[in-house]
DOKEMAR-564884 format. One record per atom (N, C-alpha, C): x, y, z. Coordinates in steps of 0.02 Angstrom, whole numbers, plus 50000, padded with zeros to 5 digits. Atoms other than C-alpha are relative to their C-alpha. Layout:
// residues N
XYZ/...
//
This chain:
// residues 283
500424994050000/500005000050000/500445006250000/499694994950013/500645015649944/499995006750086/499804992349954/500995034450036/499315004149973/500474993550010/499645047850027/500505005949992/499524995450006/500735064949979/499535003849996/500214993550027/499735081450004/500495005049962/499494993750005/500375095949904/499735007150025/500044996149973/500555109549987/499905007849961/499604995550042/501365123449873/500424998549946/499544999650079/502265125149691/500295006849985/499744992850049/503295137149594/500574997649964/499665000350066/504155136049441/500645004450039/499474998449970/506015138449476/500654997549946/499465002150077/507455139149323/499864993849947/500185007050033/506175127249219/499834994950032/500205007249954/505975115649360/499415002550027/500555001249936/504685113449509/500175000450058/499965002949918/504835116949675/499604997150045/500535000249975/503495109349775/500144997350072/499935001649952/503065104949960/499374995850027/500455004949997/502185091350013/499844999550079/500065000349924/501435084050197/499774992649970/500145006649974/501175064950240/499884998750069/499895006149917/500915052150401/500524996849982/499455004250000/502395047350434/500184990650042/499725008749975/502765027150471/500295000750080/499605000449970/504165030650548/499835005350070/500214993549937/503885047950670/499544999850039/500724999350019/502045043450673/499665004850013/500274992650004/501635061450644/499895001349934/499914999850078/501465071250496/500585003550008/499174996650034/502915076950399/499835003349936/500224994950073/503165088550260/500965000349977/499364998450033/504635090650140/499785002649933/499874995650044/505105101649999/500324995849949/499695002150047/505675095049817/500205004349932/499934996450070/506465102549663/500304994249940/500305004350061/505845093649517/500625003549917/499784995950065/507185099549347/499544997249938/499925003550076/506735097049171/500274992849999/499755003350021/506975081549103/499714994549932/499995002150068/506835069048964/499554993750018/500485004949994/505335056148956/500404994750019/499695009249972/505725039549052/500785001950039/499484998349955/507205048349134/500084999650063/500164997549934/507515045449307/500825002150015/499564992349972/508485059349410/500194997650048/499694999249968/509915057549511/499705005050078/500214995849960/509445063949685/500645003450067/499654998349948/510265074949835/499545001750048/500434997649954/509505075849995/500365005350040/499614994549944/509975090950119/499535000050058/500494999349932/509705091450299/500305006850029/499874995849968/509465106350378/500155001450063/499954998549927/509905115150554/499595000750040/500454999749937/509045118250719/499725006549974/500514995750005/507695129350708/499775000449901/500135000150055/507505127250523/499394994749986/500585003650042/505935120550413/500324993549925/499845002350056/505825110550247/500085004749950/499904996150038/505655126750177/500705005249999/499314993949986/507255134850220/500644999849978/499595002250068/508495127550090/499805003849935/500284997550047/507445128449950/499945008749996/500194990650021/507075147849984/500645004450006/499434996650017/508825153050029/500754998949978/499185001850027/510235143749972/500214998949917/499665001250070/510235145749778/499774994349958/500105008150015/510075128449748/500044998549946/499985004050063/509165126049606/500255000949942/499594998350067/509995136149479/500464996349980/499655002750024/511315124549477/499814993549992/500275005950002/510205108349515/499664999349928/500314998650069/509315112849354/500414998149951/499335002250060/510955112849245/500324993350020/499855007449979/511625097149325/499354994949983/500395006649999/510185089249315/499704994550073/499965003449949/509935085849494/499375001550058/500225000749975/508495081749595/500155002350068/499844996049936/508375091849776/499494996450030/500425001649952/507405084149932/500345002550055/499764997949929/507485092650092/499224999950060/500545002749957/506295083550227/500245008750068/500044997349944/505845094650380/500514997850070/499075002349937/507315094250549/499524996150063/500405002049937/505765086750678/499374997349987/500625000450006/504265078550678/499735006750039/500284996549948/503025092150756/499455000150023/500835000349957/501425095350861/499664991350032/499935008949995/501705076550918/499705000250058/500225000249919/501125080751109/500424998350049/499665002249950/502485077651181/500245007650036/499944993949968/502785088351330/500595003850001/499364997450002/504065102051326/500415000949933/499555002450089/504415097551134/500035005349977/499894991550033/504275118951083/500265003050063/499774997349981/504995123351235/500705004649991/499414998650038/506915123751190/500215000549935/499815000950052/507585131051021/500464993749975/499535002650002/508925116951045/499934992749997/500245005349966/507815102251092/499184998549973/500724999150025/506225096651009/499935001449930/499984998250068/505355104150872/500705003749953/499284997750050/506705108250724/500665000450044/499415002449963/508025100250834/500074992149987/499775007350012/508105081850797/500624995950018/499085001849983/509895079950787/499894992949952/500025005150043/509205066150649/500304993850046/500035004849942/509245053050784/499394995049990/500415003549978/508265036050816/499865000250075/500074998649923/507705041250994/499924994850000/500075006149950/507745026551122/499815002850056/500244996749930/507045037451267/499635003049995/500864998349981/505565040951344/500035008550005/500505003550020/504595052351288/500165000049915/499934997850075/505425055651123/499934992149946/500035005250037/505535038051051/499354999149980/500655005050025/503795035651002/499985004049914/500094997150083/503905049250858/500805004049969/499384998350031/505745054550841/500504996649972/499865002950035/506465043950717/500175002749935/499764995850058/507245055350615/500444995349942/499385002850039/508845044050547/499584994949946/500505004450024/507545030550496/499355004049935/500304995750047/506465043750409/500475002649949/499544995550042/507715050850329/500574995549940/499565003350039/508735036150265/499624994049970/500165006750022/507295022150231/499275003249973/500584997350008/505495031650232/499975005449941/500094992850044/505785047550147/500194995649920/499735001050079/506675041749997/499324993149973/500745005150028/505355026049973/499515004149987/500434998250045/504155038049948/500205005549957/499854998550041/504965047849847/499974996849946/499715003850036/505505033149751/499104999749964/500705002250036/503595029549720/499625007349968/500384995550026/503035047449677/500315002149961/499654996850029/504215054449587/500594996149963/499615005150033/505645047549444/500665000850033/499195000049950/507155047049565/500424992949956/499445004750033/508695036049525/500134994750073/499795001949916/508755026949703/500274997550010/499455001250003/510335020449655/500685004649997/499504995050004/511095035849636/499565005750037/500194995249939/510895046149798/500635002150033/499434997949937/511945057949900/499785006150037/500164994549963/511825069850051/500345004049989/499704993549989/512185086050125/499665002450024/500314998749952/511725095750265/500405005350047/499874994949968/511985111050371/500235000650074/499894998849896/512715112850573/499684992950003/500195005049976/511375100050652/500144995949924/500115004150069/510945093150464/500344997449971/499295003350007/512915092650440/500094994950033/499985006249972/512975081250557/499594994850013/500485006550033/511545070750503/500134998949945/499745003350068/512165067550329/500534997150012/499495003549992/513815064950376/499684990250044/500255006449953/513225052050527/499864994049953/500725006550048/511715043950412/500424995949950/499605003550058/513205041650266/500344994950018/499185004149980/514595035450370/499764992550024/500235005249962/513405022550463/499734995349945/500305003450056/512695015250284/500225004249948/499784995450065/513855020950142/500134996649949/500075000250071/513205009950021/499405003749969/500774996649989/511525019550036/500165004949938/499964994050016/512405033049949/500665001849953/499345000650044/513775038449816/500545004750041/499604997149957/514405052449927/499515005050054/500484998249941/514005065050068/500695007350008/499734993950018/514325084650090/499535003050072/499964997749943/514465095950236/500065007450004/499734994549988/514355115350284/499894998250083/500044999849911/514845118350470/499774996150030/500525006749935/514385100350543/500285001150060/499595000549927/514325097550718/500224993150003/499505004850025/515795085850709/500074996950055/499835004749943/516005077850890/499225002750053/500604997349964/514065081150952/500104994650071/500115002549920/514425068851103/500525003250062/499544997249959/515775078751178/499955009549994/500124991850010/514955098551136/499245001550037/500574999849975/513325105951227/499484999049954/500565000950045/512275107051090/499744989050009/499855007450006/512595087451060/499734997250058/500035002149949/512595082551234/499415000650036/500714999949985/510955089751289/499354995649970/500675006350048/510095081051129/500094995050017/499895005749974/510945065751161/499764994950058/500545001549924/510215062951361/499525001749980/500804999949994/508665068051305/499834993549954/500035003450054/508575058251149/500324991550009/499595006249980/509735043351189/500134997050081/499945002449921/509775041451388/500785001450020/499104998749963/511555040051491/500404993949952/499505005950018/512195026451376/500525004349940/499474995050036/513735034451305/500294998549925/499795004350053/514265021851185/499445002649951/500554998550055/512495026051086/500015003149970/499884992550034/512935043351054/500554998549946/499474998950049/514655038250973/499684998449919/500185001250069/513595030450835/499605005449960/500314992950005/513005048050806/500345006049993/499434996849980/514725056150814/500144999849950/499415000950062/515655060550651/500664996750015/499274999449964/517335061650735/500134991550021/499555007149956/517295043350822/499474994649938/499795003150044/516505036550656/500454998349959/499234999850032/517985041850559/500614996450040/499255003249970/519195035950681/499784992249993/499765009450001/518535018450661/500134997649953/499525000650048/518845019750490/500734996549992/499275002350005/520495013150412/500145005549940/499874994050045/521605027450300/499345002249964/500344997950030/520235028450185/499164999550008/500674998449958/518295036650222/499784994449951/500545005550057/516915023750158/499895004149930/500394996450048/516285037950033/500445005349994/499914992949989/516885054749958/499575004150027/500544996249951/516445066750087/500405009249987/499894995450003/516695086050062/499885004850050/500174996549946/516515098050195/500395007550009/499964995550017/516545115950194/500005004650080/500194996949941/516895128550361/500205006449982/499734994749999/517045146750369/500425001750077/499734998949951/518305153350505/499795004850033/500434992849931/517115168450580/499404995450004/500665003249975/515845155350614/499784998050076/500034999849925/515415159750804/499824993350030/500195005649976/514785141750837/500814994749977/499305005950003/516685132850789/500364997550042/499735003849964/517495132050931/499864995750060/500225002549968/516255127751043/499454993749995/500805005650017/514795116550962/500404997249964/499985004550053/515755110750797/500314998950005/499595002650009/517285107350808/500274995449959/499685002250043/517785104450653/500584997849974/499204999549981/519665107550676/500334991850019/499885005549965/519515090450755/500164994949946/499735005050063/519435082850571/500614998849982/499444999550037/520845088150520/500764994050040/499615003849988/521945076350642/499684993249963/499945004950019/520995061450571/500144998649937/499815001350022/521415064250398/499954993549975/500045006350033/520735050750290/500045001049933/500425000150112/520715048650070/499535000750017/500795002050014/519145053450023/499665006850019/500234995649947/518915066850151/500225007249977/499564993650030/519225084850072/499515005750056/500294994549972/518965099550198/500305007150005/499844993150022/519045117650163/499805004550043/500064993849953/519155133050264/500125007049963/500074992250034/518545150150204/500095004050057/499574996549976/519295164450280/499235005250003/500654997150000/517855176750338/499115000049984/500665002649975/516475165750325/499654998250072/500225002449936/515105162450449/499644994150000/500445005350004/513755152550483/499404998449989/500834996750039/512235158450400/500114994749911/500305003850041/511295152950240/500485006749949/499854996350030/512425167750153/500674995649974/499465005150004/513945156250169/499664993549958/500485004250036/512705141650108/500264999649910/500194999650071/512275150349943/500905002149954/499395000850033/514045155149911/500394995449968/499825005950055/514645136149878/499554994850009/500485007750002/513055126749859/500124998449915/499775000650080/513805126749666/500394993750000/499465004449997/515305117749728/499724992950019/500105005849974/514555105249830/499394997849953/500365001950057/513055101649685/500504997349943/499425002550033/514475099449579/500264992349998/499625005949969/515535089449692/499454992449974/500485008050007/513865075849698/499884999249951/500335002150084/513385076649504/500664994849985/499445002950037/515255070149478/500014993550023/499775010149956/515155053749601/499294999549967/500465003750016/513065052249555/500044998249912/500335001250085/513195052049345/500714994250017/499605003450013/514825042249379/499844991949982/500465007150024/514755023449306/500684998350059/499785002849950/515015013949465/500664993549985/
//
């Protein structure tokens, strides 16, 4: 039995489609809503896709409207999905209290703790749900998929890739939070979301995926930081990559960037790029 997909909203966008949809989600068991940009294409064609996860306090709509995107998704040829950062209005108590915690906080996590586990199942939505119905509404390639994702969202693509990287051809990063079990941000979601078991979080950790690695990452992974980005030395700790140093792993530091969607639109070219070259590639 199929998905129900409301649509929400459309607009024509460099020849393409942007549209935004709402479902019941399986997985969350709430509703959910995500955003798609549909390009041009050629009868019986199916389209290479990129998913992007966004940051805390962000929507499904908050890619799509400020990071550029599709102008270059259009010329590539590349399918955009960007699901919502939370299930919401779930009832659970306290869930709009904290910007940090709750709604548009996820941290793209399978909660195991009470009371978030019954509908926060982000990683699971995001890496098995979402794309199945995609796969059924729309002409996706669902052999040729790759992320990318913002702060929290950075560190749900990375995570979601590193933990299942045949899922995916590669995986792309602005400002992830790179060691979320050892930074506050991280650490607060984590006990709420995961309980005191410490070990749980690492599987949620960029930093102590990579280290279990051997020289070389599962996937090409790209990752992008600006050095005026007031959240680096304390939440992301990105800096931290750079001792593990794997093939595969290319990370770049811009010099008077921050951590806004202004930085975003500056190389969402590069990193659209970067994924057209691993998704058209013949495996």
């Amino acid at each position: 039995m199929g998905t129900d997909i409301k649509l929400l909203d459309e607009h024509m966008s460099f020849g393409g489609w942007v549209r935004r949809y709402e479902h019941v989600s399986d997985a969350c068991k709430a509703p959910m809503r995500f955003s798609i940009y549909l390009p041009t294409r050629s009868a019986g064609t199916q389209i290479p896709a990129v998913y992007f996860l966004a940051g805390l306090t962000c929507t499904e709509e908050t890619f799509m409207m400020k990071s550029g995107a599709q102008r270059y998704a259009s010329k590539l040829g590349l399918m955009l999905v960007a699901p919502d950062t939370s299930p919401r209005n779930t009832g659970i108590e306290g869930e709009t209290q904290d910007w940090d915690l709750g709604s548009g906080a996820s941290f793209y996590v399978d909660a195991t703790a009470e009371p978030w586990r019954a509908h926060y199942q982000m990683r699971r939505y995001v890496t098995e749900e979402l794309p199945a119905i995609i796969a059924e509404h729309f002409p996706v390639d669902r052999d040729r998929t790759s992320l990318c994702g913002h702060s929290m969202g950075g560190h749900g693509a990375l995570t979601c890739a590193l933990r299942e990287p045949k899922r995916y051809r590669s995986v792309s990063a602005f400002a992830p939070v790179c060691a979320p079990s050892q930074t506050p941000w991280g650490q607060k979601a984590f006990h709420a979301y995961l309980g005191d078991d410490k070990e749980a979080w690492l599987e949620y950790d960029t930093q102590a995926l990579l280290q279990r690695t051997h020289k070389a990452a599962p996937l090409p992974i790209l990752i992008d930081q600006g050095r005026r980005d007031p959240y680096l030395e304390k939440e992301l700790k990105t800096q931290w990559l750079e001792d593990i140093g794997r093939d595969q792993l290319t990370l770049r530091w811009h010099p008077h960037y921050d951590h806004s969607y202004f930085f975003i639109a500056s190389f969402i070219e590069d990193h659209l790029a970067f994924h057209a070259q691993h998704l058209y590639a013949v495996p």
